[in-house]
N, C-alpha and C positions, 0 to 999 in steps of 0.2 A: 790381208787385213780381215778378212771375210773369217780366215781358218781359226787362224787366233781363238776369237771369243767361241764359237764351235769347240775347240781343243776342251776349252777352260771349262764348258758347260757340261758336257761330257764326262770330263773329269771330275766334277763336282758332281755331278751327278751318280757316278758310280760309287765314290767314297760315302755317298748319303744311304745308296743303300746297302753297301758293308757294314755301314756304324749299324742300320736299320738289323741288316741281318746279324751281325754279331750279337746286339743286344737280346735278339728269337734265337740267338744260337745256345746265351747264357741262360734261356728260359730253358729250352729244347732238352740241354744235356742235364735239368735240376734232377736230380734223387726226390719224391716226394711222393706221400700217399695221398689224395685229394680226393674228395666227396664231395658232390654237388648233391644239393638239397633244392628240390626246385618244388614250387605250387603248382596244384593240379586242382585248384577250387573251382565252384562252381562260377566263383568273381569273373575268372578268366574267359575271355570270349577264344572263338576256334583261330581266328586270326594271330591275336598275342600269343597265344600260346604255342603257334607253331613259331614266333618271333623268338620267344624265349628258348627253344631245344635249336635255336639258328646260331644264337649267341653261346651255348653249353657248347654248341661244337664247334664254332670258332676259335672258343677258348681250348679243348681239347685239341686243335689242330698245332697248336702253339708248344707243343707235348711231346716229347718222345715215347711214345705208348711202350713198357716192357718192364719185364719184372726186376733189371737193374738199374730201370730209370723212374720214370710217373708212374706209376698206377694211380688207373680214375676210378670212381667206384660212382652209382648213380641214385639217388632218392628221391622220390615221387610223391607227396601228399596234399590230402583231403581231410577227411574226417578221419582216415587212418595213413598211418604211413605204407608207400610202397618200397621193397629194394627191387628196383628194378637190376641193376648189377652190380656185383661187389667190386673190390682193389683185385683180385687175384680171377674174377672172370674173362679177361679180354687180354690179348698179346698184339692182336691188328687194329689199329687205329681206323680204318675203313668200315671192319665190322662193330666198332663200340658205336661210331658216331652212325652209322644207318641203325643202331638200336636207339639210338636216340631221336634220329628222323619217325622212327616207325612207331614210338609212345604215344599210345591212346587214352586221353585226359579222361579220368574216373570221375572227377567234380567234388562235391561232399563241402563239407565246411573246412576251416582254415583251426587245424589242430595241430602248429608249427610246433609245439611241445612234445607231443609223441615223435616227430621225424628228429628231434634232437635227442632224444632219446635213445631211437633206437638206433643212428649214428654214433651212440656210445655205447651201446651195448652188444650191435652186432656189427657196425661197416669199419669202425676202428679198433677189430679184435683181429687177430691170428687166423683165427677161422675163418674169416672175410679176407685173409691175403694185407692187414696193413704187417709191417713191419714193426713192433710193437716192441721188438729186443733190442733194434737199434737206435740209439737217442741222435745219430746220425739226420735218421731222414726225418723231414718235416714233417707234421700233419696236418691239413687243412681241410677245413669244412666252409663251403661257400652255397649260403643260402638267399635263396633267391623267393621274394614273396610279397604280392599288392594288396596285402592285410593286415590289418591288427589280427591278433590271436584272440583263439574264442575262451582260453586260460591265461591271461596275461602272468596273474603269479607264478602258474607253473610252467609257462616257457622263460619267465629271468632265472628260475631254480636249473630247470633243463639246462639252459646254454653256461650257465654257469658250473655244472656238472661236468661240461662236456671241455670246456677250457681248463677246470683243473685235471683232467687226464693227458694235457699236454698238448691238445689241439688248438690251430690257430682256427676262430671263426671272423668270417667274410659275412657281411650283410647288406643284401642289394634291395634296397626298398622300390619297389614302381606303384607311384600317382602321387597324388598330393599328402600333406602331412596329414591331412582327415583320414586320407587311407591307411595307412601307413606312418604310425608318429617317427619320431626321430626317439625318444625314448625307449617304444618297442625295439628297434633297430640298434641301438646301444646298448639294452637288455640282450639282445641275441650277441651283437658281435665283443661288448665289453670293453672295445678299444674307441676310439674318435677316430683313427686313420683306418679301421677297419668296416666302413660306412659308406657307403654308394648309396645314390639318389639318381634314379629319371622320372619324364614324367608318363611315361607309355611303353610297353614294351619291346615297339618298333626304335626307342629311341636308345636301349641297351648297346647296340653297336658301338653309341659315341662314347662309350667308358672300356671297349672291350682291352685298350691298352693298358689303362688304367689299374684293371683288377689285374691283368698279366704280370704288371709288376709290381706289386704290392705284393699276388702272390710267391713270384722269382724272388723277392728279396727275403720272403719268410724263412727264417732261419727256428730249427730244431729247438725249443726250451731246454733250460739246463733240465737236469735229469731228478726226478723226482723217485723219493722210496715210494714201494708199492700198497697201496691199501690193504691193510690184511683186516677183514671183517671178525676173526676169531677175539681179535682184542677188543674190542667193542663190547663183547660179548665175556670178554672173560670175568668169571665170577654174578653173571648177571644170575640174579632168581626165578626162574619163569619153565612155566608149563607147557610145552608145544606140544598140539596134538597132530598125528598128520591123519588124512581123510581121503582115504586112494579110492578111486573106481575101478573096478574088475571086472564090470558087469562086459555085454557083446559091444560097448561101447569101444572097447581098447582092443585095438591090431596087436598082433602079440611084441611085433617090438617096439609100440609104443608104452605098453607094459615094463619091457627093459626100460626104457626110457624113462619112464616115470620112477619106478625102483634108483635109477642110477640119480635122478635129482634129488628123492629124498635122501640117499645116504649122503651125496654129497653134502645137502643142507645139513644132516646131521651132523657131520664130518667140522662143518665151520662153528657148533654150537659148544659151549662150554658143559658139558655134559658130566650132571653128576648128582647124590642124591639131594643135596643141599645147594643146589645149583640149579641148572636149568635140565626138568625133568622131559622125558620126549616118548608121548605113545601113538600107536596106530590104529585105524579102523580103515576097514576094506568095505566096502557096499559092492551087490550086486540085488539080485531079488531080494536081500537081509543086507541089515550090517553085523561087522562081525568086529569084535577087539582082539587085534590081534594080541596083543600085547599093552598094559596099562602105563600108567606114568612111575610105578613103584615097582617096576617089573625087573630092566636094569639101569646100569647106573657107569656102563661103560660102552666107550663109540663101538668096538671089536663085536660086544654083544646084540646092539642097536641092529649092524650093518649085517648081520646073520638074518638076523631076525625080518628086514628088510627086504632083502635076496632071495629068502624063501616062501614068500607070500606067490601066489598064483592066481592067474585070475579063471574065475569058474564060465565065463563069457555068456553068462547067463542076461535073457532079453531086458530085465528089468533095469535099473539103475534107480534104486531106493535109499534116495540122498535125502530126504525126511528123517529116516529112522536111522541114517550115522548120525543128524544132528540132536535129534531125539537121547541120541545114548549118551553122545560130548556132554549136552546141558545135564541127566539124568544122574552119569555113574559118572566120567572123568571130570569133569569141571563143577560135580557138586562136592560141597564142603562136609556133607554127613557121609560121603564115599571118599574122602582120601584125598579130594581137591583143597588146595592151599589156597587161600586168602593173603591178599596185600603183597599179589607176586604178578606180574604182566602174565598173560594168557592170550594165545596163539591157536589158534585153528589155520591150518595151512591144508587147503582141497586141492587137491591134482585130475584134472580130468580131461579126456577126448570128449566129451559128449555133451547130451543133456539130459537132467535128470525126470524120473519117469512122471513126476507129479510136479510140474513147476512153482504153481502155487502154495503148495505145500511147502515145497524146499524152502521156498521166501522167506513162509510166516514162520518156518521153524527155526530157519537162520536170524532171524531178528529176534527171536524169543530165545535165541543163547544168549545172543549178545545183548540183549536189555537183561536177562535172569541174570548172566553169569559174568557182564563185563567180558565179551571175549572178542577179540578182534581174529575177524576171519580173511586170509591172504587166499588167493585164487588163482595156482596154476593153471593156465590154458591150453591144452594140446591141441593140433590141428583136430577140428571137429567138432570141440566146445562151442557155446553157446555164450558170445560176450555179454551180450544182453540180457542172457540169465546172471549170470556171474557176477556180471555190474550190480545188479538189484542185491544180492547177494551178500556179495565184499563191497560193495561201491567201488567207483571206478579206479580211484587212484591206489587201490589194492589187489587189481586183475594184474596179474601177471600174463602175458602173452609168448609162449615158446616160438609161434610162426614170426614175431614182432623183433622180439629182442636177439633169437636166436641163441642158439648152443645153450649147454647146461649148464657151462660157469659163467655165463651172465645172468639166465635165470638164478641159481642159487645165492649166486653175491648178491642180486639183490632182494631177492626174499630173507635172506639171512638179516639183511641190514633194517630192513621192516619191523623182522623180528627183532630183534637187539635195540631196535627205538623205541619199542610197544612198552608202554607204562602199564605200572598196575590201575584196574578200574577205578573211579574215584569212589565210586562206593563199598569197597573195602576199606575206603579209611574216611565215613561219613560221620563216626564218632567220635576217630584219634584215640585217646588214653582217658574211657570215664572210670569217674571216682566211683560208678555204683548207681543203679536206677532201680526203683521197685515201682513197677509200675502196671496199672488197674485195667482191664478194657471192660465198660461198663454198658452194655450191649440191652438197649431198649429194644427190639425186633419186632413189637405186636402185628404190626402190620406186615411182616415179611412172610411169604408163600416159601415153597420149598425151594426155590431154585435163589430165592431175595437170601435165604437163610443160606447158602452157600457160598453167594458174595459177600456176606458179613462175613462170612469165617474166614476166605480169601482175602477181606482186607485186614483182618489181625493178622495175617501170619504175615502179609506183604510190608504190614508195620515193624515188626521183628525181627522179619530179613538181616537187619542190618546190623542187628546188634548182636555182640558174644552176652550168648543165656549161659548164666554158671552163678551159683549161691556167691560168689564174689564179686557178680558182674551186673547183669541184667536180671532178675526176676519178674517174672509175669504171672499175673491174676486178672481171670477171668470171673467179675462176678455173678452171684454170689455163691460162695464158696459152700457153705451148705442148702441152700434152697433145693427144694428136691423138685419143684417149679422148672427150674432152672439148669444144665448138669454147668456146674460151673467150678472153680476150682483155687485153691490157695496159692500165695507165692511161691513156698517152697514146696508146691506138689511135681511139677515136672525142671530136673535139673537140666536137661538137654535139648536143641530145639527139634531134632524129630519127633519126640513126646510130646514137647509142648504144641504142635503143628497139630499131631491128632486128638489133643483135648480141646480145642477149638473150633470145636464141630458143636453148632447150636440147632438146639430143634425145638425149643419151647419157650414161654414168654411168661415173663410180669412184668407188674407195673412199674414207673421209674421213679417212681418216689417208694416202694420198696426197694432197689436196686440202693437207691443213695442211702437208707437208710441201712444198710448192708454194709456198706462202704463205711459209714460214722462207726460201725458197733464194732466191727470183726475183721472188715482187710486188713486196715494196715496194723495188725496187734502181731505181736511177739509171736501170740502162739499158730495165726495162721503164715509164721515166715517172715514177716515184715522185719528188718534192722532197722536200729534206730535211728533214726530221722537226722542225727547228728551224724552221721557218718554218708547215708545215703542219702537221693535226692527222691521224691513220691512225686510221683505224673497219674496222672489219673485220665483216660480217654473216651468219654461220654461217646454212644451212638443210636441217636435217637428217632423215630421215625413219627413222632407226636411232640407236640406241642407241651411243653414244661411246666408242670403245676409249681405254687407256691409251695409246696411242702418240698421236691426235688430243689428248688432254687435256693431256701433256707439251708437242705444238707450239704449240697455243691458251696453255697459259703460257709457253712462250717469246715469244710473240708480245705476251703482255702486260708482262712484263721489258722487251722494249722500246718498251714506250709506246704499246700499239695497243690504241686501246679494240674489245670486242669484247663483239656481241652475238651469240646464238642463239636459233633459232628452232625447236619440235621440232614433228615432223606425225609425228600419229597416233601410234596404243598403243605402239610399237614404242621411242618417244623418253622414257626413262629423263627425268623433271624434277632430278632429283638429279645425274646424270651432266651433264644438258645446263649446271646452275650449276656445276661445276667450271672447265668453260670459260669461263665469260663472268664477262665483269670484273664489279664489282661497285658497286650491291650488286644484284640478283638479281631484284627486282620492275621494275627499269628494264630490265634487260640480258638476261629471259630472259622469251622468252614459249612458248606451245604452240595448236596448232590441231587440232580431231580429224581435218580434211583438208586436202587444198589446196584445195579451193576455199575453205574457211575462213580459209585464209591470206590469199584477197584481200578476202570478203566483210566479217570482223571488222575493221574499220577501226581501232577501240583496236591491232591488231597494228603498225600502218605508222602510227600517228599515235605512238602509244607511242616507237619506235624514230627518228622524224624530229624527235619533238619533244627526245627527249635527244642525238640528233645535233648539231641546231643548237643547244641551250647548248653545247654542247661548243665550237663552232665559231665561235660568239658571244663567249666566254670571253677 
């Protein structure tokens, strides 16, 4: 009687854990490549966080470790990601998971966007050991993390990158919603059933079945065609320049290495002379061009050209005067650079450069002169924090981060091939014709005030095509010998017209207006007729405006001459200066407390070009 129920329990009991074991048996023998993504913030105390590498290897034990069954692969982040080991580093299941006992927590902020990242860039590639040829084995990535992100937009971008490559992601939130929203956590994992919650990291065990089978049941996505970045690109317009370092910065085969990125990059580009044009400068003590953007016009030629560059491993690294030459010769428009085409500066470097502050101010003075957007390859060695200031951050490219070269290049490639043209190549559109006056009061300007006047006429003309069909400029007055000033149709070109706008001498401004009534805008000094084009007239005045200037400025408006003014310093009445200027008053009058404010306030010269070209647009 005794045995009986003994028999029965025993028996039930055995069978409970065959179903147990069988169901670890159909996990054990899965085919899959899996990534764990686990947080190393500073949030984490020493305790949860050795809870957390307890649960990664629980869940690893559940795993047939070998290259025809699981491979685990392992990520670590903070404020940067770590791979601590890839899909193809480990065969013993004993030595993966004491790699994982023995993970010493970095801390840093919570930048779950870089680790998704570079889970797509470098632990679910070939190079890293996932299996990438077979649509057989599954991919999974299971991230584990007690934070919101410190980019929330750019981790929904990231995970969402990272799932259309065919990976399944897992997301384990630990602490409360304030910690942790369920949003972020659906931004990352994308599914509802791919969502875990505890509230502590000691309390992760009571889900460790949980995610076992969820991820046992993760089956393979159908099979998607390959992203190929060349068509992105095909037929696009754009300028890339590349910016290599030679200097004693580069080990010699990080030099290969670098050479082998840019050909590859060039390799994905639509290359051609009506297409996407591609040149080089090397920097070490100098920069050097190796080759311009009109130089060739085929990859064969590119990748020569490419392969035979050397580096001279000289102590300097003089990344001022590469950018110094990009803004100068390749990306100005009176040297052969195109307008209303994206423009590309891509820097490849180990290092840092020998003048940081330099580099900055010169890298920001392209890309305000020239619309250029600068991509920043990393080699181990670089200097992120230069590079960020640089390119800003979500244009660093990192080789130690993302790994291998065809991750790096696909995605600089794809950077490239996004990059629009600057908006100020097309700040005017299609005008019908502008003749327009800079009417330059200076009295009070010292030598140095009289070269920020002349810096902001030409930073007002910047923008616009000078050609006897286009834009004409006058500087007055045109014969005042006072004054060296000059007629509309005296410079056709804007490098001519740049060096006649050099002032060194003064009169009055009711002589200047009265210049402007008798002689600008007439036939014989250049001016077309008023029916065909539009007359702007641009006062700048550093005094206060007699009635006799106010009377000419409204005759000038009587006949159809829009007119702006500009007042510098105490001296410039606001009151007096809107008499003159047409209206209404917040478009057509502005004030600087000096000149150099005149060039530095950019609202001054963006204000007055941007109501120009409606005008001219009109």
């Amino acid at each position: 009687e005794i045995m009986a129920p003994l028999l029965s329990l025993v028996l039930f009991t055995a069978l409970t854990l065959q179903t147990t074991w069988a169901a670890k048996l159909d996990c054990f023998s899965k085919k899959a490549d899996i990534v764990f993504i686990m947080d190393e913030s500073a949030s984490i105390q020493p305790e949860p966080f050795r809870d957390q590498k307890s649960f990664i290897n629980n869940l690893i034990d559940n795993f047939d470790v070998k290259p025809d069954g699981t491979r685990i692969g392992l990520l670590s982040f903070g404020t940067y990601p770590r791979p601590q080991f890839d899909l193809k580093s480990f065969r013993d299941k004993a030595r993966m998971m004491q790699e994982v006992t023995d993970l010493v927590q970095k801390g840093g902020n919570t930048y779950t966007w870089l680790a998704l990242q570079m889970a797509m860039d470098r632990s679910f590639t070939a190079r890293a050991g996932s299996r990438v040829d077979d649509p057989e084995v599954p991919k999974i990535a299971i991230v584990i993390t007690d934070g919101n992100s410190q980019e929330p937009l750019k981790t929904r971008a990231a995970a969402a990158a990272l799932r259309e490559t065919g990976v399944s992601v897992f997301a384990i939130g630990v602490g409360s919603e304030n910690m942790i929203s369920r949003e972020e956590l659906m931004a990352i994992s994308g599914e509802e059933s791919h969502i875990f919650r505890v509230q502590s990291y000691d309390k992760l065990k009571n889900i460790e079945k949980n995610v076992l089978n969820a991820a046992c049941v993760t089956e393979a996505p159908p099979t998607r065609p390959p992203v190929v970045i060349y068509k992105t690109c095909h037929d696009k317009e754009a300028d890339v320049l590349f910016v290599m370092d030679t200097s004693e910065n580069a080990r010699p085969e990080q030099v290969d290495e670098m050479k082998n990125i840019l050909v590859r990059l060039a390799n994905s580009l639509d290359i051609g002379a009506d297409k996407t044009r591609v040149g080089l400068i090397t920097y070490s003590s100098t920069a050097t061009l190796q080759f311009g953007f009109d130089a060739f016009d085929t990859h064969e030629d590119v990748y020569s050209q490419i392969m035979a560059v050397k580096a001279d491993l000289h102590p300097q690294a003089n990344l001022m005067e590469a950018f110094q030459m990009a803004n100068n010769q390749n990306f100005n428009p009176e040297t052969g650079g195109r307008t209303k085409i994206a423009k590309t500066l891509v820097l490849i470097t180990p290092g840092k450069s020998s003048g940081r502050a330099q580099s900055i101010n010169t890298a920001e003075q392209l890309k305000n002169d020239r619309g250029v957007k600068i991509i920043a390859i990393a080699l181990e060695g670089a200097s992120r924090e230069e590079l960020n200031k640089i390119a800003g951050s979500d244009s660093v490219i990192d080789v130690v981060i993302v790994g291998g070269v065809p991750a790096v290049t696909d995605r600089a490639a794809a950077k490239i091939c996004h990059t629009q043209p600057p908006p100020n190549d097309f700040a005017c559109g299609e005008l019908r014709g502008i003749d327009l006056a800079f009417v330059m009061n200076t009295q009070s300007a010292g030598g140095h005030d009289q070269v920020y006047a002349s810096e902001f006429m030409q930073k007002a003309t910047e923008k616009f095509e000078i050609g006897p069909d286009e834009v004409q400029v006058s500087v007055v007055p045109a014969q005042c010998q006072s004054l060296p000033g000059f007629a509309l149709n005296r410079y056709g070109t804007k490098p001519t017209l740049i060096e006649g706008m050099k002032i060194n001498r003064q009169v009055s401004l009711g002589s200047l207006m009265t210049e402007v009534s008798t002689n600008t805008f007439t036939a014989a000094n250049g001016a077309r007729p008023k029916e065909e084009v539009d007359r702007v007239m641009v006062i700048v005045t550093d005094g206060t405006p007699d009635q006799e200037s106010i009377n000419q400025a409204a005759t000038a408006k009587d006949d159809g001459i829009e007119v702006f003014v500009v007042g510098v310093g105490k001296k410039a009445n606001s009151k007096a200066l809107a008499k003159m200027a047409s209206e209404p008053a917040d478009t057509h009058v502005y004030q600087a407390r000096t000149y150099e404010e005149l060039v530095s306030n950019p609202q001054i010269v963006e204000g007055i070009t941007t109501t120009v070209c409606q005008t001219g647009s009109g």
